[in-house]
N, C-alpha and C positions, 0 to 999 in steps of 0.2 A: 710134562714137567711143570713142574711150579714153582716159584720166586717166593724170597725169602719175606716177611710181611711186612719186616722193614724197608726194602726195595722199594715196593709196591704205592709204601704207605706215604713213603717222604713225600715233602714237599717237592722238592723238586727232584729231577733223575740228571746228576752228570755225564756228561757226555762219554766216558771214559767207559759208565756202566753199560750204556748201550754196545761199543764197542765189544765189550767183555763177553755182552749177553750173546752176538751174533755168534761168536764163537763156543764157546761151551755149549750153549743148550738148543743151536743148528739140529743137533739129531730129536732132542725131546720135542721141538715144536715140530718138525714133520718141513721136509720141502716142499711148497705147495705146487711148483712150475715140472713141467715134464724134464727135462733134459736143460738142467742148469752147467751142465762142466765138457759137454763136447767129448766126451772122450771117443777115444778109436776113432777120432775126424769122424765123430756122429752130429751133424745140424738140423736134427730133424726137428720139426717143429718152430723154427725161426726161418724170420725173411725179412728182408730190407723193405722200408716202408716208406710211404712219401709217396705223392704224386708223383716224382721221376727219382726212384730208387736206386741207392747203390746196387754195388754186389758184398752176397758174406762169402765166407769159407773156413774150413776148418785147416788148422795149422800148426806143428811144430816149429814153426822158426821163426815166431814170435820175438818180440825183442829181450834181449838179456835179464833173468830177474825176475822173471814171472813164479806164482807157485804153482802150476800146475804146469802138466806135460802137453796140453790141448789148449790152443786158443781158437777164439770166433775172429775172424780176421775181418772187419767193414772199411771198403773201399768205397766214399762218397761220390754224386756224381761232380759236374764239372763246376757247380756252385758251390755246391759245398752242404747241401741242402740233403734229407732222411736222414731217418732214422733205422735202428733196429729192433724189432721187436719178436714174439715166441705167441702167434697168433694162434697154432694148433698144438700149442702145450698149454694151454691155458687148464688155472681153475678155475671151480663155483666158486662166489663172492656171495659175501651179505652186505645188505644197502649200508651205508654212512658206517663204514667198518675201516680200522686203520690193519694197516698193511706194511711189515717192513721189506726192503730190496735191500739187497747187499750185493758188491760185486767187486774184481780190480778191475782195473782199468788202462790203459796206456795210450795215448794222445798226445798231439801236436796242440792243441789247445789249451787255453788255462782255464777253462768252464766244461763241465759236463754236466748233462742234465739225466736223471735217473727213476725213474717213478713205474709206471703201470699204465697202460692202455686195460678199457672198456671195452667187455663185449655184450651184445647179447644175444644167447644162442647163436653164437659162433662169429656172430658179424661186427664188427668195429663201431664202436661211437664214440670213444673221446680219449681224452687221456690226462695225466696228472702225473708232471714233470716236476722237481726239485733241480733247481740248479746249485752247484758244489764247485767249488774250486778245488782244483788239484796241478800240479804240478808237471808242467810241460815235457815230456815222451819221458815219465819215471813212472812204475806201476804202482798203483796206489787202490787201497782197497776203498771205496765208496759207500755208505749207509744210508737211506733218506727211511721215511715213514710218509706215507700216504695215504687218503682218503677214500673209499670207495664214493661212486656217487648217492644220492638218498634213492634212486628210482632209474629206472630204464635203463640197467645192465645187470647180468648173472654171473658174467665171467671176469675173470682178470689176467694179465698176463706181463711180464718184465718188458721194461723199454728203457732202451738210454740211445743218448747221442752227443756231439761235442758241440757245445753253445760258440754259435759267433764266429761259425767259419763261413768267409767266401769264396771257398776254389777249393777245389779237391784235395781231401786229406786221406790218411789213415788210422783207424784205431783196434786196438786190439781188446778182448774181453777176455775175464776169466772165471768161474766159479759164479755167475749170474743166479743169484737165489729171491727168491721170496718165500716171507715165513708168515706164517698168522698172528694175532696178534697176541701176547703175553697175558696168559689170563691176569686178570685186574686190570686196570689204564696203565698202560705201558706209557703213553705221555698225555699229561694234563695240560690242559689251556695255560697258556704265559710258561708256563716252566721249561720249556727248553725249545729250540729252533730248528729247523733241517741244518742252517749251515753248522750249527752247534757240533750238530748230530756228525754233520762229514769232518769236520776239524778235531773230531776225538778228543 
């Protein structure tokens, strides 16, 4: 799908459009992650990351208010420390290439961080986190835009986690996506922010 030239063309992109965009035109850009939504408690292709890793799982009884019938269920460990990430759902990447995530969310925290982990040919090298505020155990859908690196990765694949906890939490996920990016500059330098981005 394509975008109207006016869109494309403004000066700058509201945050509202972005929002709008993940919705509608989710099917015309293509999901780029293997298994964004869990369904039939399928996890395959994710796993808790971190030197001393939670546990996921898949779940119905998730807390009140979600829009989906499947959630990823991340229990940290005893710091409060990993991550979750989709290391063998991953795509191809092109170098210095932006990349949107979209996802809900529900947490004990008021930070979450959302971006994409590096790979190349199949193995981990870095990652590129947005942190967002959101709203303490309320489901909240989350958007950042992210960078690919310029060199020494091929792949990519969805990461989030909850910023700024020390002791063990829980969060729940839903609808975990990444899309490619919107033919034409989907965002220009100066014209808009990640936190922009998440505050709609």
């Amino acid at each position: 799908g394509s975008l109207p030239g006016g869109l494309i063309q403004a000066a700058s992109i509201p945050a509202s459009a972005i929002a709008s965009l993940t919705a509608s035109l989710i099917g015309n850009l293509g999901v780029l992650n293997a298994n964004p939504y869990f369904t039939g408690g399928d996890i395959t292709g994710w796993a808790a990351g971190g030197a001393s890793p939670g546990t996921i799982s898949a779940v119905t009884s998730q807390p009140a208010g979600s829009p989906y019938t499947w959630a990823l269920k991340f229990v940290s460990n005893s710091s409060g420390a990993g991550d979750v990430y989709e290391p063998t759902g991953q795509f191809g990447t092109t170098p210095s290439t932006q990349y949107l995530v979209t996802g809900w969310f529900y947490t004990p925290a008021s930070n979450i961080q959302l971006g994409c982990s590096w790979l190349l040919n199949g193995a981990w090298q870095s990652q590129t986190l947005q942190t967002a505020a959101i709203t303490p155990d309320t489901w909240t859908q989350i958007t950042v835009v992210v960078t690919s690196p310029a060199a020494g990765t091929n792949q990519g694949c969805p990461t989030f986690q909850s910023a700024g906890e020390a002791s063990q939490y829980t969060m729940w996920a839903e609808g975990v996506v990444c899309l490619p990016q919107v033919p034409g500059p989907l965002i220009e330098a100066g014209t808009i922010t990640a936190a922009q981005i998440a505050a709609g």
